[in-house]
Residue frames as qw, qx, qy, qz and C-alpha x, y, z in Angstrom:
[[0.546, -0.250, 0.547, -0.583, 27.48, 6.77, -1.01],
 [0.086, -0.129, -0.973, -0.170, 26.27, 2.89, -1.20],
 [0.320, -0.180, -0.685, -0.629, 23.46, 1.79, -2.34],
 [0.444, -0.383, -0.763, 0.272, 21.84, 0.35, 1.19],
 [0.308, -0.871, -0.062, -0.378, 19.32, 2.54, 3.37],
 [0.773, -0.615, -0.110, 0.114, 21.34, 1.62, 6.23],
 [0.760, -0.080, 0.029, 0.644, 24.83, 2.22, 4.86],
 [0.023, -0.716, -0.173, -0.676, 23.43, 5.99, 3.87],
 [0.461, -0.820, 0.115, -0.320, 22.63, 6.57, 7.51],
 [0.750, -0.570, 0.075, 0.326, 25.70, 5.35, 8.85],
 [0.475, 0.245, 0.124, 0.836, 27.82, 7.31, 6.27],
 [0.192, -0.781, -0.031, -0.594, 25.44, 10.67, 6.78],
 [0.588, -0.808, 0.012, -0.042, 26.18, 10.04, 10.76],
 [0.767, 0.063, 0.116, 0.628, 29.95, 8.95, 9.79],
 [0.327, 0.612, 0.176, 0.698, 30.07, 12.87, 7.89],
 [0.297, -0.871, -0.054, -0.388, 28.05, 14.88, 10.78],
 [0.867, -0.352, -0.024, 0.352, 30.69, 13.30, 13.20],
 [0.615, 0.280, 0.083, 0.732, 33.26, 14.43, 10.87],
 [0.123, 0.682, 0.131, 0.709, 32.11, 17.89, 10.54],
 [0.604, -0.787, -0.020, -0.122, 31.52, 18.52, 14.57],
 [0.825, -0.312, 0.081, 0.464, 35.12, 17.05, 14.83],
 [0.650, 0.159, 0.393, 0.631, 36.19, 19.13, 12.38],
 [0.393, 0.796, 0.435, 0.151, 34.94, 22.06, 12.38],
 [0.168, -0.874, 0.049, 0.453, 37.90, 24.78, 12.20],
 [0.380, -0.149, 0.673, 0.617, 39.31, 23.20, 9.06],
 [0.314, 0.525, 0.723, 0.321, 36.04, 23.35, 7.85],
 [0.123, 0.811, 0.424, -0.383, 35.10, 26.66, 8.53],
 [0.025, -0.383, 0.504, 0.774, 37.10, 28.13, 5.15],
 [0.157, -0.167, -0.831, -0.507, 34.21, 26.17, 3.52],
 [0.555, -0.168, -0.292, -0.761, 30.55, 26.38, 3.38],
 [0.731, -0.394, -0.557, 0.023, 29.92, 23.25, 5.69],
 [0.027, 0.502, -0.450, 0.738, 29.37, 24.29, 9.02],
 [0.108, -0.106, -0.964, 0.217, 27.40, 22.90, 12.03],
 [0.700, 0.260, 0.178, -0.641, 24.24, 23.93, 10.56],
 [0.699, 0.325, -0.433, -0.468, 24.99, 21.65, 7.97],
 [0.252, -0.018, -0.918, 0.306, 25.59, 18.49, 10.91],
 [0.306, 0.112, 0.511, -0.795, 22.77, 19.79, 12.12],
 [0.704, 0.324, -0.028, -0.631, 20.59, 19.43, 9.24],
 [0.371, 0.273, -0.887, -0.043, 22.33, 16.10, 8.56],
 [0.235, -0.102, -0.925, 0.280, 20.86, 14.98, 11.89],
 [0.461, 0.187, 0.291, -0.817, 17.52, 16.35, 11.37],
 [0.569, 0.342, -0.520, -0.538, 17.40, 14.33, 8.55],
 [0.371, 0.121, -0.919, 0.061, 18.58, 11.24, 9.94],
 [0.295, 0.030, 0.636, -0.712, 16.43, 11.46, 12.67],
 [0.692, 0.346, -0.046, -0.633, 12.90, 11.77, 10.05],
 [0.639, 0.295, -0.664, -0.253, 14.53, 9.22, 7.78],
 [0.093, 0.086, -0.905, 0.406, 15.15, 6.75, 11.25],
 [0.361, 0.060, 0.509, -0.779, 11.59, 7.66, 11.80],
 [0.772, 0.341, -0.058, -0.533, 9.81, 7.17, 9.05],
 [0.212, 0.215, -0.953, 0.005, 12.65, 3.42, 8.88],
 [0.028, 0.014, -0.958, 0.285, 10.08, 2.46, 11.53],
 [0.558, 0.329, 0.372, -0.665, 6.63, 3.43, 10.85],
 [0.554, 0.397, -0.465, -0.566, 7.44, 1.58, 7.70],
 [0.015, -0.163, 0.984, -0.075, 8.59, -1.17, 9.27],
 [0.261, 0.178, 0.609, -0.728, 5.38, -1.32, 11.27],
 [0.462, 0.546, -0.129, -0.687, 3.14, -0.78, 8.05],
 [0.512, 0.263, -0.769, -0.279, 4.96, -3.65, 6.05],
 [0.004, -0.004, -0.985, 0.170, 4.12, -5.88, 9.11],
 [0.429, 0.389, 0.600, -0.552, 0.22, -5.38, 9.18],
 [0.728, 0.324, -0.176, -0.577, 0.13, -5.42, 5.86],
 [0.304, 0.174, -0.929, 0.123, 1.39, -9.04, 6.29],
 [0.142, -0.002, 0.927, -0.348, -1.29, -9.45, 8.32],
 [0.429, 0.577, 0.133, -0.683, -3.69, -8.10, 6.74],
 [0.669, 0.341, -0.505, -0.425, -3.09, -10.19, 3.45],
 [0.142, 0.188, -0.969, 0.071, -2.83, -13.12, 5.34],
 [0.332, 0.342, 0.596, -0.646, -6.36, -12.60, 6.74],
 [0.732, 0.522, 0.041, -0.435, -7.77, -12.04, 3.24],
 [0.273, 0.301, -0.880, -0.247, -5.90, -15.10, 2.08],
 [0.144, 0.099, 0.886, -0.428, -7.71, -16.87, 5.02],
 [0.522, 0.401, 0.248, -0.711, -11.14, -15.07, 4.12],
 [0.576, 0.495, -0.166, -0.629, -10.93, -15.82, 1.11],
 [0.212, 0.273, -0.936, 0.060, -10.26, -19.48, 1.27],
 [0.123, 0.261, 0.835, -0.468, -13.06, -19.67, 3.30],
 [0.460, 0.501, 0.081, -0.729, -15.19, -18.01, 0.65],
 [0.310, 0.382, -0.778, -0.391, -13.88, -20.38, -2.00],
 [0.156, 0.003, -0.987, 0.034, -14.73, -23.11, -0.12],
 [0.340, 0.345, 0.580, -0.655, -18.31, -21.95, 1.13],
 [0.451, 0.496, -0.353, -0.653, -19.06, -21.01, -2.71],
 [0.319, 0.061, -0.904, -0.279, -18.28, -24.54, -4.20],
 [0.042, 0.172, 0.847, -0.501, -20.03, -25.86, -1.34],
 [0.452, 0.559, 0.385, -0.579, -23.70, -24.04, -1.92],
 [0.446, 0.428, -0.426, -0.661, -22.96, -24.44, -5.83],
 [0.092, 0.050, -0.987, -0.125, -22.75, -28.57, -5.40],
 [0.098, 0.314, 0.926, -0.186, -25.94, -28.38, -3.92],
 [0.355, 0.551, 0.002, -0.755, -27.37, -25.65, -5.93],
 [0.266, -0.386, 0.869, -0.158, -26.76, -28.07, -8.35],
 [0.108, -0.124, -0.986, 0.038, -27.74, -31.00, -7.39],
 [0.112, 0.388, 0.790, -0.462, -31.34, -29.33, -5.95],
 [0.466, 0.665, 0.337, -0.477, -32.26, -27.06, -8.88],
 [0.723, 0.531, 0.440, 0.045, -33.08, -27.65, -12.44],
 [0.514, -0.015, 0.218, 0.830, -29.99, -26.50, -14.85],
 [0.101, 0.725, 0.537, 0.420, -32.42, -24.28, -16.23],
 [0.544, -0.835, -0.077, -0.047, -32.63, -22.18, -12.50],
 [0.740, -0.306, -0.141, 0.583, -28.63, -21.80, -12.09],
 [0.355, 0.663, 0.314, 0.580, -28.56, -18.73, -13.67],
 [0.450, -0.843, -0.166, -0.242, -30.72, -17.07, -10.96],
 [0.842, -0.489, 0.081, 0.215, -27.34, -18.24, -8.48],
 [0.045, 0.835, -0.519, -0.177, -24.36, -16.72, -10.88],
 [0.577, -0.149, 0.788, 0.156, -24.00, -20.39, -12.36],
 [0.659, 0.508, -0.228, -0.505, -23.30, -20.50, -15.73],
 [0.198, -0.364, 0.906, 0.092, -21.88, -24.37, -16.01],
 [0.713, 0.085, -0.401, -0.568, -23.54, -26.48, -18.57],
 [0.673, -0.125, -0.694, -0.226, -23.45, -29.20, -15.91]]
């Protein structure tokens, strides 16, 4: 089979095809149309779970774009109260604020 999720489920629906077309040659062999069946139970789950992943990879796109955003906006609030931490209390007092810069 190739390597692609996608070329798997069009070869596994390519086979169950096969076998439903096929099945009075096949029946001298162990593949029968349980086993197209269970082919396309499978494919089904695997088609399912194709798209709850999808779904999943897109929110976590949004979701890290939001805490990119957040956290830009934390970066920039932080500097922002340290300039004027700072600038309004005695180096001595930065401590107290999670400033350890010796200036």
């Amino acid at each position: 089979m190739s390597n692609s999720f996608s070329d798997k489920l069009t070869m596994a629906r390519l086979m169950t095809a096969g076998i439903r077309a096929h099945e009075a040659e096949l029946s001298k062999t162990e593949i029968t149309t349980k086993s197209a069946d269970d082919l396309e139970k499978i494919l089904t789950e695997l088609q399912d779970l194709d798209i709850e992943q999808e779904r999943l990879k897109s929110a976590l796109k949004t979701c890290t774009k939001n805490l990119s955003d957040k956290s830009k906006v934390l970066n920039e609030l932080f500097a922002e109260a340290k300039r004027n931490v700072k600038f309004a209390i005695p180096q001595s007092g930065w401590k107290e604020f999670g400033i350890s810069d010796k200036r």
